[in-house]
N, C-alpha and C positions, 0 to 999 in steps of 0.2 A: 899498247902504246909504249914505246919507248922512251927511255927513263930521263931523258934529257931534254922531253917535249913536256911541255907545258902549256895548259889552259889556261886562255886571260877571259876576261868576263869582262866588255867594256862598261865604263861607267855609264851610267846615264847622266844627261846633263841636269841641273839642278835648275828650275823656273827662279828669277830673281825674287818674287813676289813668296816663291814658299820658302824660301830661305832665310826672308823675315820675320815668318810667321815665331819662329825658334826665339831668337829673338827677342821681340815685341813682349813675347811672354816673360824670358829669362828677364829682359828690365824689370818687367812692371813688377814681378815679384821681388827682386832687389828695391825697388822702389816701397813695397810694403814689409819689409824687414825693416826697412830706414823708419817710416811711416810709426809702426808698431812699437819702435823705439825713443817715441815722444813721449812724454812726460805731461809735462805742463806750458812745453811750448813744442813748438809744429817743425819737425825734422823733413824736411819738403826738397832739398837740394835736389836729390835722384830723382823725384818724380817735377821738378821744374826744368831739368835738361832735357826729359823725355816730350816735355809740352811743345807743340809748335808755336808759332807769334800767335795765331787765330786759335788756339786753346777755349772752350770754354764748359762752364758746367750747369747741368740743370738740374733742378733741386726741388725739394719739398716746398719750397716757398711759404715759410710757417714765418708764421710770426708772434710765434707766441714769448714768454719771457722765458731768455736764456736759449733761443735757438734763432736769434736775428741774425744768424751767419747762414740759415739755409733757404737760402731764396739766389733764382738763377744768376748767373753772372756770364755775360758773354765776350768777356773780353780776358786774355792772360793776368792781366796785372789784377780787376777782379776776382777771377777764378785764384790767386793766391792769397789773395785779401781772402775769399772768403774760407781757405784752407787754414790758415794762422788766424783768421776772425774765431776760428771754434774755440782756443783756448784763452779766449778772455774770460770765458764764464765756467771752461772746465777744463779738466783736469785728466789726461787719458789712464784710463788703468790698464787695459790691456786693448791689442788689435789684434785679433788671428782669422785670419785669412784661412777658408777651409777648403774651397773650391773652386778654380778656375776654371772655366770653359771657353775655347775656344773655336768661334766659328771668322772665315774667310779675312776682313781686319779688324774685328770685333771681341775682346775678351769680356767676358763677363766673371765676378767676385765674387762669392758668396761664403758670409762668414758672422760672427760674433765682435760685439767689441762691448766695452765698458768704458763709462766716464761719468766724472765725478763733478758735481756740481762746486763750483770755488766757492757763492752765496749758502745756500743752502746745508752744504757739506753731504747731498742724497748723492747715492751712485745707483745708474741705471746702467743694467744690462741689455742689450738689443740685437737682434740678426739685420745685417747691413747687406746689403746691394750694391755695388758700382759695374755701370756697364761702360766700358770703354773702346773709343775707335782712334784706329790708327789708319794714317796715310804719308806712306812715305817714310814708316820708321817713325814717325812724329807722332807726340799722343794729338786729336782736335778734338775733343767732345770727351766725357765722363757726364754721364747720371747719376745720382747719388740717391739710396734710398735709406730708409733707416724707419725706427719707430718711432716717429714724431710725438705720439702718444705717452708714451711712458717718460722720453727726455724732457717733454714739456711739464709733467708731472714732478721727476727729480726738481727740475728748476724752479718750481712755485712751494714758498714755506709752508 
């Protein structure tokens, strides 16, 4: 081959849909850095830009004392009530985030968190769950799981 020819490799075009996928991911994690960086009140900004209008979250639906923030909400303005409703009664110690999986517009979380009872002053450790779907870049849906068990335990003296 002569030294002045050269090989091009054309691109392939990129589908609009997987080019979100990158993305969808790179937010939701900046969303849980922000997230993990609560305290005693709820750092929500990054994961409310992400929400669509039709946003909503389904939940443990406990009702036990000190977990009246997890019961479903099907509406945005709900679904952030009940995001800032968790630090009426506690306190975050830590969020870490240990595994994301992503499948087609679905990420799912899998991780630890700790939080502190404000009454009580118990802090419970737990492995959490949030499965989230996206449409159009927008977050619509989040389920939340958690150990309703143990947190309902912290919460009662």
């Amino acid at each position: 081959m002569p030294a002045t020819a050269t090989r091009s490799r054309a691109k392939k075009p990129v589908a609009a849909s997987a080019s979100k996928k990158p993305a969808n991911l790179r937010n939701l994690k900046a969303a849980y850095r922000a997230w993990g960086k609560s305290r005693d009140k709820a750092n929500i900004e990054p994961l409310q830009k992400l929400m669509a209008d039709s946003f909503r979250i389904a939940s443990m639906d406990e009702t036990s004392p000190g977990l009246a923030f997890a019961a479903d909400r099907p509406s945005k303005p709900q679904s952030i009530a009940y995001l800032t409703g968790i630090f009426d009664d506690w306190e975050m110690v830590h969020y870490t985030p240990q595994t994301f999986v992503e499948q087609g517009n679905k990420i799912a979380m899998f991780g630890k968190c700790a939080y502190k009872n404000k009454k009580t002053r118990k802090t419970v450790e737990c492995w959490i769950a949030n499965l989230w779907e996206f449409r159009n870049g927008k977050l619509v849906s989040m389920v939340d799981v958690f150990d309703s068990a143990k947190a309902a335990a912290a919460a009662t003296p």
